[in-house]
C-alpha positions as CSV (number, residue, x, y, z in Angstrom):
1,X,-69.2,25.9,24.5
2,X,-71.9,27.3,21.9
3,X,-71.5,24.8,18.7
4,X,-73.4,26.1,15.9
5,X,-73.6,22.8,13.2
6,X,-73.7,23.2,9.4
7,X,-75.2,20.7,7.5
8,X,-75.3,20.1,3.6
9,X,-78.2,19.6,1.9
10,X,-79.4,19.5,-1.6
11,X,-79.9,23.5,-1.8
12,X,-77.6,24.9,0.6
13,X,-76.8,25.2,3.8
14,X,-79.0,25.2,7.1
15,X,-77.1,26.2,10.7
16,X,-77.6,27.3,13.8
17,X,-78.1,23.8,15.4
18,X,-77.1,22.2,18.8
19,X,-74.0,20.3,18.0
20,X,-75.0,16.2,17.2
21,X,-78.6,17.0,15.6
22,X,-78.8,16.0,11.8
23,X,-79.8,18.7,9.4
24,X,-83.3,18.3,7.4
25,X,-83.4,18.2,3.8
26,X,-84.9,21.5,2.3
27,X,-84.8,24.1,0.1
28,X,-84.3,27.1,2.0
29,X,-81.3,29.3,3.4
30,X,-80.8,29.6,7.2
31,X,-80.1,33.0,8.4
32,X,-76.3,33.8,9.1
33,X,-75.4,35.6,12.1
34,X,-72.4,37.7,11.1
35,X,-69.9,38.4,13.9
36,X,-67.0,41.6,13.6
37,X,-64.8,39.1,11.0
38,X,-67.3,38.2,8.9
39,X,-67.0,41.0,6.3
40,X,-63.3,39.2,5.8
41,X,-63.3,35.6,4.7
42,X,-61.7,32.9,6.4
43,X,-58.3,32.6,4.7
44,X,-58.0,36.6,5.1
45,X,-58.2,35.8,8.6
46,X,-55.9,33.1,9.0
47,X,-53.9,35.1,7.2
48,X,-53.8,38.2,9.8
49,X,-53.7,36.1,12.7
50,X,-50.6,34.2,11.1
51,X,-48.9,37.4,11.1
52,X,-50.0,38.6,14.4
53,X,-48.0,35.5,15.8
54,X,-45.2,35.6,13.6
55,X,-44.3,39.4,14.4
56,X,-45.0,38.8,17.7
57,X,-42.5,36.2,17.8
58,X,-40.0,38.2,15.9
59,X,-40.4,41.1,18.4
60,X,-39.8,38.7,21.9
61,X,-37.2,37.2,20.2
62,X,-35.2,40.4,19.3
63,X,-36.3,41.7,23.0
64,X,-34.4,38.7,24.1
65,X,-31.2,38.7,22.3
66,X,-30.7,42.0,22.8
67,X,-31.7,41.9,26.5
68,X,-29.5,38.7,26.7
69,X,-26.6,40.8,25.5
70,X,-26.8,43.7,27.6
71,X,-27.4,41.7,31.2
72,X,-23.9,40.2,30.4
73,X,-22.4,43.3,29.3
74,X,-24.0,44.9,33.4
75,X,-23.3,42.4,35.1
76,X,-19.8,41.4,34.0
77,X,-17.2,41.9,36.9
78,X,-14.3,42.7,35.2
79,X,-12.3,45.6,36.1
80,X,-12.3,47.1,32.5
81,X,-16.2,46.9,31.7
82,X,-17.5,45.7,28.7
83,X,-19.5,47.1,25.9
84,X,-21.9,47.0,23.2
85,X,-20.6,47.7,19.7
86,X,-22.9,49.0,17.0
87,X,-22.0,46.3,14.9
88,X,-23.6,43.9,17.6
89,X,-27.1,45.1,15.7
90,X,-25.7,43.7,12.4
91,X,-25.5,39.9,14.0
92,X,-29.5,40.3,15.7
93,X,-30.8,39.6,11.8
94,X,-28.7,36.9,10.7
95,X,-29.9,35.3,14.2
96,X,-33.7,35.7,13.1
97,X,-32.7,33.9,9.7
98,X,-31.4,31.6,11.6
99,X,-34.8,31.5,13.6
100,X,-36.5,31.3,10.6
101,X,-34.4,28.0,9.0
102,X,-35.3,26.6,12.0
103,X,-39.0,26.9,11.6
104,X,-39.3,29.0,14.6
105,X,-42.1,31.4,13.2
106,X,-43.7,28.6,10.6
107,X,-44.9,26.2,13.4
108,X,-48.3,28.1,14.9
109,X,-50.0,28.2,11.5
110,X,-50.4,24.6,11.6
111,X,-51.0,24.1,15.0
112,X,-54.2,25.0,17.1
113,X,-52.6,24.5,20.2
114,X,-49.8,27.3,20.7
115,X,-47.1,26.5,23.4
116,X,-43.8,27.4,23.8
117,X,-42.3,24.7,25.9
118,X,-42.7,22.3,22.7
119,X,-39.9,24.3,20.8
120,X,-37.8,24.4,23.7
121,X,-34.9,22.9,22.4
122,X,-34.8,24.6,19.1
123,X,-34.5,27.3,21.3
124,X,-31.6,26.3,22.9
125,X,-30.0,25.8,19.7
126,X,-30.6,29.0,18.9
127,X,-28.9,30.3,21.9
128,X,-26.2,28.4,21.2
129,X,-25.6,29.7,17.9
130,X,-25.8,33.1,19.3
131,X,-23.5,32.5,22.1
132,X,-20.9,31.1,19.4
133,X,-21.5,34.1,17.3
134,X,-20.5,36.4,19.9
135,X,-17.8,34.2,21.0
136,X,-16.2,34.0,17.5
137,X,-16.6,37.3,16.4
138,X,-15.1,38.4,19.4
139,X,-14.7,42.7,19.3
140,X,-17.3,42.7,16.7
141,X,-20.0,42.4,19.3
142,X,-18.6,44.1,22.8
143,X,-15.9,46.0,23.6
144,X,-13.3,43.3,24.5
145,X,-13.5,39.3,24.9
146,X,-16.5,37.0,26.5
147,X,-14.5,34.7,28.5
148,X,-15.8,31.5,29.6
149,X,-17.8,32.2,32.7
150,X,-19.8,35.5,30.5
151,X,-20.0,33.1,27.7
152,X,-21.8,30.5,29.8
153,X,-24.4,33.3,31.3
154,X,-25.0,34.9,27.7
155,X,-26.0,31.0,26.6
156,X,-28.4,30.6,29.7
157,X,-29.4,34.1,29.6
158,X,-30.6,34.1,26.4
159,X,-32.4,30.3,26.1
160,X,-34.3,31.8,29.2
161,X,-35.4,34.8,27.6
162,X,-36.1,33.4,25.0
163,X,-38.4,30.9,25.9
164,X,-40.1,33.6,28.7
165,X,-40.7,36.0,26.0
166,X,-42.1,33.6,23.3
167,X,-44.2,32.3,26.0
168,X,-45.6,36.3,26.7
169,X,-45.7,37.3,23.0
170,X,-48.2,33.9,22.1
171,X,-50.2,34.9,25.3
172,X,-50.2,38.3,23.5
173,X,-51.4,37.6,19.8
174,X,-53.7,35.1,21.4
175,X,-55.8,37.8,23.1
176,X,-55.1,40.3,20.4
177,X,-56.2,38.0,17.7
178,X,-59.7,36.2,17.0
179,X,-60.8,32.5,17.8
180,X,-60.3,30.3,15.2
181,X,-63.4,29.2,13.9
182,X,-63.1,25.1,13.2
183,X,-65.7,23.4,10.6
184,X,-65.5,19.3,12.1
185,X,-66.0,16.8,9.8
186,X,-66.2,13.5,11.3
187,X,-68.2,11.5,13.7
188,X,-70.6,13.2,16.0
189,X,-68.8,11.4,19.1
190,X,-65.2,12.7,17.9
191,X,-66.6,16.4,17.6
192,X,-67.9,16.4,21.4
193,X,-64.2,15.2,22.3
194,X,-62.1,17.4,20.6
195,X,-64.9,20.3,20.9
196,X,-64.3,19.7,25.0
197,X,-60.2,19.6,24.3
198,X,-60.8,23.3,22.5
199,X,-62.6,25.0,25.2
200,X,-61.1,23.2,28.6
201,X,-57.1,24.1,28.0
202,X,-54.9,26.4,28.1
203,X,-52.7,27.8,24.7
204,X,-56.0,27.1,22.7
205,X,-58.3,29.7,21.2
206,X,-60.5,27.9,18.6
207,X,-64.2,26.9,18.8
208,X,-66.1,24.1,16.5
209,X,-68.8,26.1,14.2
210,X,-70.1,23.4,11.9
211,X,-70.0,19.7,11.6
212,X,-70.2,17.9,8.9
213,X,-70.8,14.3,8.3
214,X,-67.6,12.8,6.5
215,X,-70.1,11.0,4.0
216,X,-71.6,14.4,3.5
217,X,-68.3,15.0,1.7
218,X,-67.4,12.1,-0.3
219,X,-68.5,14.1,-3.4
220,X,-66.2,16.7,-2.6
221,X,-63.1,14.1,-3.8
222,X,-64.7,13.2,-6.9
223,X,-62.8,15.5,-9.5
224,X,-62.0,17.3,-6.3
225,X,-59.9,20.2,-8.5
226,X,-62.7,20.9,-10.3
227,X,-63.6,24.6,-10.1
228,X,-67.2,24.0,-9.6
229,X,-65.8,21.8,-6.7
230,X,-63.7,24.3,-5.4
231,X,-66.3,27.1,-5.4
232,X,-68.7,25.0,-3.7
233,X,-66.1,24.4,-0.6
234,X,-65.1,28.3,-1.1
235,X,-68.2,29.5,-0.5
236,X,-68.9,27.3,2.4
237,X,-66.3,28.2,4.3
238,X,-66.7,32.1,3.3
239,X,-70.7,31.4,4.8
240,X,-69.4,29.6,7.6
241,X,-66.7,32.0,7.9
242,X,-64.3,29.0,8.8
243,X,-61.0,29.6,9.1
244,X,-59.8,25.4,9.8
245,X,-60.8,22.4,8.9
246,X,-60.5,19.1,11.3
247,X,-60.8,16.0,9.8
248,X,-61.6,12.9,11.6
249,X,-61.6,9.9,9.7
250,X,-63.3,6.4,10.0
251,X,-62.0,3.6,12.0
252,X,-61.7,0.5,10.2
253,X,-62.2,-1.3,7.1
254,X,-65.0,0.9,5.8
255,X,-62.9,3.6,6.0
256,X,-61.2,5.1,2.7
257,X,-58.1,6.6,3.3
258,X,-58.4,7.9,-0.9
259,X,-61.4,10.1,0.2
260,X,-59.5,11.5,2.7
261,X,-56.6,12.2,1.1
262,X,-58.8,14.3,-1.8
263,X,-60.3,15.7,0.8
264,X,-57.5,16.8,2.2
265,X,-56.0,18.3,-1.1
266,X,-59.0,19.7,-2.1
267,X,-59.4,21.8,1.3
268,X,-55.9,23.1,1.4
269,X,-56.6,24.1,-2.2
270,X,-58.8,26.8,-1.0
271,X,-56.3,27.8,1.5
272,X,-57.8,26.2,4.6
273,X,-55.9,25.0,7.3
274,X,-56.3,21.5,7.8
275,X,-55.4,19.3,11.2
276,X,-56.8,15.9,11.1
277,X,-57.3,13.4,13.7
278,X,-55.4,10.2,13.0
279,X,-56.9,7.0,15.1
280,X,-53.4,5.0,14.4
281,X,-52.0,7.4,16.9
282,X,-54.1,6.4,19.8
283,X,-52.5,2.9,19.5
284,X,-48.2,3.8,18.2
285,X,-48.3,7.5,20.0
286,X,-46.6,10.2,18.3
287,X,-43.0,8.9,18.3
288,X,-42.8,8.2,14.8
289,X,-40.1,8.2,12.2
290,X,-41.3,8.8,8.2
291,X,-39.1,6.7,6.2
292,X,-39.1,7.8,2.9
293,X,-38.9,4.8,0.5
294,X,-38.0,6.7,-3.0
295,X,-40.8,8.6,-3.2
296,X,-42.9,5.8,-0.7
297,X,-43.3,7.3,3.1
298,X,-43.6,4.7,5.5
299,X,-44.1,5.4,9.2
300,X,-41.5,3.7,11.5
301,X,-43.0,2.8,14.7
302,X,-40.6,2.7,17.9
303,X,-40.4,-0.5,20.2
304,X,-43.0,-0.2,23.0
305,X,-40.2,-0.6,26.1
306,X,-37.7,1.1,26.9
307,X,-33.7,0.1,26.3
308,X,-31.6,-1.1,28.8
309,X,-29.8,2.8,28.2
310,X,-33.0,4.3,28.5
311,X,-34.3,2.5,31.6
312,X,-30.9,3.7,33.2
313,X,-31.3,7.0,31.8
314,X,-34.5,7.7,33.6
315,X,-33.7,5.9,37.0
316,X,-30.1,8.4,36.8
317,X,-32.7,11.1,36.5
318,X,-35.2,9.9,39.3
319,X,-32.2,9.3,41.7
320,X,-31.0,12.5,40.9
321,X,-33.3,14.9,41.4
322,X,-35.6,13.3,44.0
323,X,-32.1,13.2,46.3
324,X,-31.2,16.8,45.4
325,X,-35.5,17.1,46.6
326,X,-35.2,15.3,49.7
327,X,-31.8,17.0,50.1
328,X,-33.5,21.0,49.9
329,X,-36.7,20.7,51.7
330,X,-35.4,18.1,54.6
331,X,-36.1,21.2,56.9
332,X,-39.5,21.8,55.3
333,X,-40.6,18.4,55.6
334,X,-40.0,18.5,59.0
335,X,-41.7,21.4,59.8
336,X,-44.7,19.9,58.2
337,X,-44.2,16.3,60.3
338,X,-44.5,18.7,63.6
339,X,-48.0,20.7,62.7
340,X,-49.8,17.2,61.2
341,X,-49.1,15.9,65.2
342,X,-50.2,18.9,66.4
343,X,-53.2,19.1,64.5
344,X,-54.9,16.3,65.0
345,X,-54.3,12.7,66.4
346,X,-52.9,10.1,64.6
347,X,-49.5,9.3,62.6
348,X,-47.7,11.6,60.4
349,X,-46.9,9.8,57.3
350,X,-50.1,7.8,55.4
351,X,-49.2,4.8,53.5
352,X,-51.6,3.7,50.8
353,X,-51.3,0.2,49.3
354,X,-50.5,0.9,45.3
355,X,-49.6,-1.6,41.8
356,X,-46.4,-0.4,40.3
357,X,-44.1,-1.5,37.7
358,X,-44.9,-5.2,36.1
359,X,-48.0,-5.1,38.8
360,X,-45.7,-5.2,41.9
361,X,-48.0,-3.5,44.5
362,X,-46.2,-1.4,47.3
363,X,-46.6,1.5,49.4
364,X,-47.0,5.2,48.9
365,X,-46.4,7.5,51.0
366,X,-47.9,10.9,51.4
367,X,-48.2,13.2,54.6
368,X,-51.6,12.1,56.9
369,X,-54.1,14.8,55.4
370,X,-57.2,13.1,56.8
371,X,-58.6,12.1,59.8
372,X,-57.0,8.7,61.3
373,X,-59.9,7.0,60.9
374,X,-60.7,8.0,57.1
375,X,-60.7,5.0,54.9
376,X,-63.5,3.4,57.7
377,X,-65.6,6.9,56.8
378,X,-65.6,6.6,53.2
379,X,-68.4,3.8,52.5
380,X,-71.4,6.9,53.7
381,X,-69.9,9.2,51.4
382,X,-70.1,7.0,48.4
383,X,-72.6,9.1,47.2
384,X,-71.1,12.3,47.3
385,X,-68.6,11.2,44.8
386,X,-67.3,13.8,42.2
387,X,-65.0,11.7,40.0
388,X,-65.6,9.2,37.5
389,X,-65.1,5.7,36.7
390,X,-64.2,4.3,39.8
391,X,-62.0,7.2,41.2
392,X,-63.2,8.5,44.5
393,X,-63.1,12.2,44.9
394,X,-65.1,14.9,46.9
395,X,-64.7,18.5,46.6
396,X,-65.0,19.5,50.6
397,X,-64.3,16.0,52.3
398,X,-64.9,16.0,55.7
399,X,-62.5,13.5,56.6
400,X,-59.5,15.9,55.5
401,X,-58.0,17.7,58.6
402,X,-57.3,22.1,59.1
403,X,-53.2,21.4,57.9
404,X,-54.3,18.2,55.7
405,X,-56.4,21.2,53.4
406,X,-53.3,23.2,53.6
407,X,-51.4,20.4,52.2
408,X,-53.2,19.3,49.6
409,X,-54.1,22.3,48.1
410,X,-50.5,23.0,47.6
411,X,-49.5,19.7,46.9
412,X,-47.1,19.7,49.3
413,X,-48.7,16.2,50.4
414,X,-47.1,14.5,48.0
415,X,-43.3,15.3,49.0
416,X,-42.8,12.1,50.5
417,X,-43.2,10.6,47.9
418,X,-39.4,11.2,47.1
419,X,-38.8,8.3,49.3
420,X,-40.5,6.2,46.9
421,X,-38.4,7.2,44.3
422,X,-35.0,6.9,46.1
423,X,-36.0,2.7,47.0
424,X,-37.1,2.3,43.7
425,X,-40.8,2.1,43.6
426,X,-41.6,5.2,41.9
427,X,-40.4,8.1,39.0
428,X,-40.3,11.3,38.9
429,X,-42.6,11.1,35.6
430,X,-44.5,8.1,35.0
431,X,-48.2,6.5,34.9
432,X,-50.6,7.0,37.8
433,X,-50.4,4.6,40.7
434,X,-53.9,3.1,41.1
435,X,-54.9,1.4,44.4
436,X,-55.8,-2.1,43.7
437,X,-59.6,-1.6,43.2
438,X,-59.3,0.5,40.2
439,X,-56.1,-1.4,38.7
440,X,-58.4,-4.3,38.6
441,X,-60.8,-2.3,35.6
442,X,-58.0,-1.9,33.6
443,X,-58.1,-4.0,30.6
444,X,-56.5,-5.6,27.2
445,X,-53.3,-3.2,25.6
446,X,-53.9,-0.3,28.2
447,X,-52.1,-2.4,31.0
448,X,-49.0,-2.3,28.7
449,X,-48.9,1.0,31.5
450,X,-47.3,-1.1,34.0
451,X,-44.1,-0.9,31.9
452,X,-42.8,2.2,33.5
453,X,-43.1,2.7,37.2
454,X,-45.4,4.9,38.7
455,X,-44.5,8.5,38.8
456,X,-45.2,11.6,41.6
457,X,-47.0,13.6,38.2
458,X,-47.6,12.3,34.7
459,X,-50.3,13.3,32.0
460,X,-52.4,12.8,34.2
461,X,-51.9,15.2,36.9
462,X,-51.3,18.2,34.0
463,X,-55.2,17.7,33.2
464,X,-56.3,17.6,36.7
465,X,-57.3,14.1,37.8
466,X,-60.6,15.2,38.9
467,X,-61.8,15.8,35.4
468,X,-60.1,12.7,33.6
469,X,-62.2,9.9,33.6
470,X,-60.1,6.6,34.4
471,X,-60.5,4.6,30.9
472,X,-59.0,8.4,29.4
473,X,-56.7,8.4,32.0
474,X,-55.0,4.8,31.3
475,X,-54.8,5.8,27.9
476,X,-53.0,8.8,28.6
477,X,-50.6,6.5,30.6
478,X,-50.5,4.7,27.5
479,X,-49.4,7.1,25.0
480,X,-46.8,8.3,27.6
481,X,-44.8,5.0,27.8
482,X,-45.0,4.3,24.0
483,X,-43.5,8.3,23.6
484,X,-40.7,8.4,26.7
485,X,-37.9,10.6,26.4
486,X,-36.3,12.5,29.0
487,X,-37.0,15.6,27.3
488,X,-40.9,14.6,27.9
489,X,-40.4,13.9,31.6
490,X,-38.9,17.7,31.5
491,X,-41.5,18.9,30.1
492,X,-44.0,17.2,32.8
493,X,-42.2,18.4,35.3
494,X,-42.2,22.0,34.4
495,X,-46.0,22.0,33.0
496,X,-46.3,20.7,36.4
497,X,-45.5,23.8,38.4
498,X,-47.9,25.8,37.0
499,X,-50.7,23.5,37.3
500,X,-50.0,22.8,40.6
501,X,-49.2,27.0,41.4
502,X,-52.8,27.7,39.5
503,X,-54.4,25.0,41.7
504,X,-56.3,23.2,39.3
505,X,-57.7,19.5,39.5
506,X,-58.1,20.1,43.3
């Protein structure tokens, strides 16, 4: 990623510099290079792409509720067919409003990551509402009555259209519309990490332009409102032609949350968007309650386990769906057993010694995708290792057998890990199961991991294991027990597919 850096000095501005060198002191301008948005300045611009995504939303989701009505008015089986009334139209707007209460075209403004699955039941809400519309309103909307079975189909119709054509209309307006240009101010080692999170993932199109120093800023919240203050951070971001700012601040006692908090104001009051970068996070995750103590907001942390309900709640889930699993691709499974014996010698099941829940150690099992004799091979190729950390991964291994590639590039070697699940040694959704060697690095708070048992995909596998270094990795695990719901392991799973579908982190 090309990281231009902006640096303040006592006459201006100077740019143009590999991200992490410090600017000199001097007196003279650098030399802007203007790109196809710069004759607009950076509010302008957040402005237009704000409403690029907002009518683009409006658009799938009128797409979808009126597709959603007439698939159940075509496929209805009654003998007397239903239909469409005119005044049907009248109910599509009140449905947007109530799109709009629910802040259904006001989230992507604030956020630089744009996905639809995080709205998902908002969605559903709304399809609710608009199945209850139709139902009450009864010949308003079709020709006739939605009985149960057409009411049911409308309500699953529409959530999935909804969500499928959100999904296509961001993809849209983020190819239509122009990166958004980021000015970092922070620490130099917090602008290579989230500069790497901008350009590596999916749903993001934003890029780091300038950094800044936070102490170069400090004398931006002294009599912040000021209008000499606030031309000074106009102008910058007009000659940066930034469009966000991201605030990182310090960690510790040095840090002052006051010069933040002015910062803060005073960059909104210029009409820059502002996402900042909050360490207390990393430690309590984001499932957070604000308490609002007259006028006082205090941030309710959750408790760390998970409730006896909960615990039952998820191992319901796990049981669940990894019978239903085992239940559906029996046949496939199989199949597979047959072509890893004919393939090569050896057994057809490879069991891998693992620490689970509370550090119980037992063992996974995945189809054989490697030679027999691979874990006596892997010592010589030590050095070809392309993971990080203390994970042990090579791009073409040698040891991994003709049906063994096949396997793992679909992921289809994990299946029986469903077994796991059904005796109780692994989820669905959980942190990663680490062979002992690499449990044994893991340190202080991050073992708190071992709450939850392991799971088939996590965090984890939706960033590609080969990239994630382990210490990132156990934090992830982290964050993912302090934040369980079922609606995250949902998510998981169906960010999951793709991933897997795309085959990335092979």
């Amino acid at each position: 990623m090309s990281v231009e850096t902006g640096k303040r000095t006592d006459a201006g501005l100077q740019w143009g510099a590999p991200l992490g060198l410090r600017g000199t002191r001097g007196a003279s301008r650098g030399r802007l290079v203007r790109r196809p948005f710069a004759d607009v300045s950076g509010p302008a611009v957040s402005l237009r792409r704000d409403a690029l995504f907002r009518r683009s939303l409006l658009a799938a989701d009128v797409i979808a509720i009126l597709g959603a009505l007439v698939l159940t008015v075509e496929l209805s089986s009654r003998r007397v067919p239903l239909q469409l009334t005119w005044e049907s139209l009248v109910g599509v707007p009140l449905l947007l409003v109530g799109a709009k209460l629910l802040g259904l075209y006001d989230r992507d403004e604030t956020l630089l990551r744009k996905t639809t699955l995080d709205e998902a039941p908002k969605l559903f809400q709304l399809a609710t509402l608009c199945t209850l519309v139709a139902l009450l309103a009864g010949r308003l909307v079709v020709a006739g009555t939605l009985d149960r079975k057409e009411a049911l189909f409308l309500w699953i119709a529409l959530a999935g259209m909804l969500v499928l054509a959100r999904a296509a209309a961001r993809v849209i307006a983020m190819w239509l519309g122009p990166a958004e240009r980021c000015l970092f101010i922070g620490d130099e080692r917090s602008a290579e990490v989230v500069g790497a999170k901008l350009s590596g993932h999916g749903g993001i199109k934003a890029k780091i332009v300038a950094h800044l120093e936070l102490g170069q800023v400090e004398p931006w919240s002294t009599n912040g409102f000021s209008a000499p203050r606030l031309k000074e951070i106009r102008d910058l971001a007009q000659t940066l032609d930034v469009q966000r700012a991201i605030i990182a601040p310090g960690w510790g006692a040095s840090a002052d949350a006051s010069e933040t908090v002015n910062l803060v104001r005073t960059l909104k009051a210029v009409d820059i968007r502002v996402s900042v970068l909050p360490r207390m996070l990393e430690v309590v995750g984001s499932a957070v309650e604000f308490d609002d103590l007259h006028g006082v907001t205090l941030m309710g942390v959750r408790r760390f386990d998970l409730s006896r309900s909960s615990q039952a709640l998820k191992r319901g889930f796990d049981l669940l769906g990894a019978s239903l699993g085992l239940l559906v691709i029996s046949p496939l499974m199989i199949a597979f057993a047959i072509a890893i014996k004919l393939d090569s010698r050896g057994t057809v099941f490879f069991k891998q010694l693992r620490v689970g829940r509370h550090g119980r150690r037992f063992y996974m099992i995945k189809f054989r995708t490697m030679v027999q004799d691979a874990e006596d091979m892997k010592d010589s190729l030590r050095e070809r290792n392309e993971a990080k950390e203390g994970l042990f991964k090579i791009a073409d291994d040698p040891r991994v057998t003709r049906m063994g590639r096949f396997l793992r590039i679909t992921a289809l070697d994990e299946l029986p890990q469903l077994l796991n699940i059904v005796r109780g040694e692994m989820s669905l959704v959980g942190p990663r199961p680490l062979v002992i060697e690499e449990d044994e690095r893991i340190e202080g708070w991050h073992r708190r991991r071992l709450e939850l048992m392991p799971g088939m995909t996590g965090p984890w596998q939706i960033l590609g294991p080969a990239r994630v270094p382990l210490k990132e990795m156990v934090a992830l695990d982290y964050l993912y027990v302090a934040n369980w719901s079922l609606w995250t392991d949902l998510k998981i799973l169906l960010r999951t597919v793709p991933h897997v579908l795309g085959r990335r982190g092979l």
